[in-house]
N, C-alpha and C positions, 0 to 999 in steps of 0.2 A: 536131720529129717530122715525118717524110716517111712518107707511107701508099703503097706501091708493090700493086698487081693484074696477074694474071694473065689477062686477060677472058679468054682461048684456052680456060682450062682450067677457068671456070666451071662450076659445074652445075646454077645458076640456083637454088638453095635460099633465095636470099633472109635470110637470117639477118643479115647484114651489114645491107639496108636497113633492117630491122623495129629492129634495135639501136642503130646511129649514122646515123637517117635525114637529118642533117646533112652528112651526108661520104659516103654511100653511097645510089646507085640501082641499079633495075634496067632495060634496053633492054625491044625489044618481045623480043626471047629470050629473055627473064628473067637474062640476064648482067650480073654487076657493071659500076657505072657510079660510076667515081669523083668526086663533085661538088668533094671540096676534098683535096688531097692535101698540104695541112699546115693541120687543124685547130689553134685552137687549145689550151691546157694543160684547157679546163674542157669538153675532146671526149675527152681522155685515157682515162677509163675505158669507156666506149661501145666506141671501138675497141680497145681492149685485150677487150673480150667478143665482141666481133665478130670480130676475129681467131683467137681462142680455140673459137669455134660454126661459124668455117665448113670446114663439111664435108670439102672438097676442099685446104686450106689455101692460096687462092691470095691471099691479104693477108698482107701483111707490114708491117712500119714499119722504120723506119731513125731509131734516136733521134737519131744523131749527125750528120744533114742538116738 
């Protein structure tokens, strides 16, 4: 799994860091900050809720990378 963001089109709601704070930050804008862009299998669910709660939808995964 490859976690891809769109920082541009953040809107800094934070939802992504509070849920997989392993693989997601936020800067001093409160825009997403990707720490690990292939978690491991036992981050799977986190990001799949995180991609699911954020707002704006600017995360995506790519299972097949």
């Amino acid at each position: 799994m490859k976690i891809n963001v769109d920082r541009e089109a953040c809107c800094g709601a934070g939802q992504c860091a509070l849920l997989a704070p392993d693989v997601f930050g936020q800067d001093e804008d409160d825009r997403v900050v990707l720490l690990d862009e292939r978690p491991g299998p036992e981050l799977a669910d986190a990001v799949q809720e995180a991609v699911s709660m954020c707002p704006t939808g600017v995360i995506w995964v790519d299972q097949n990378a």
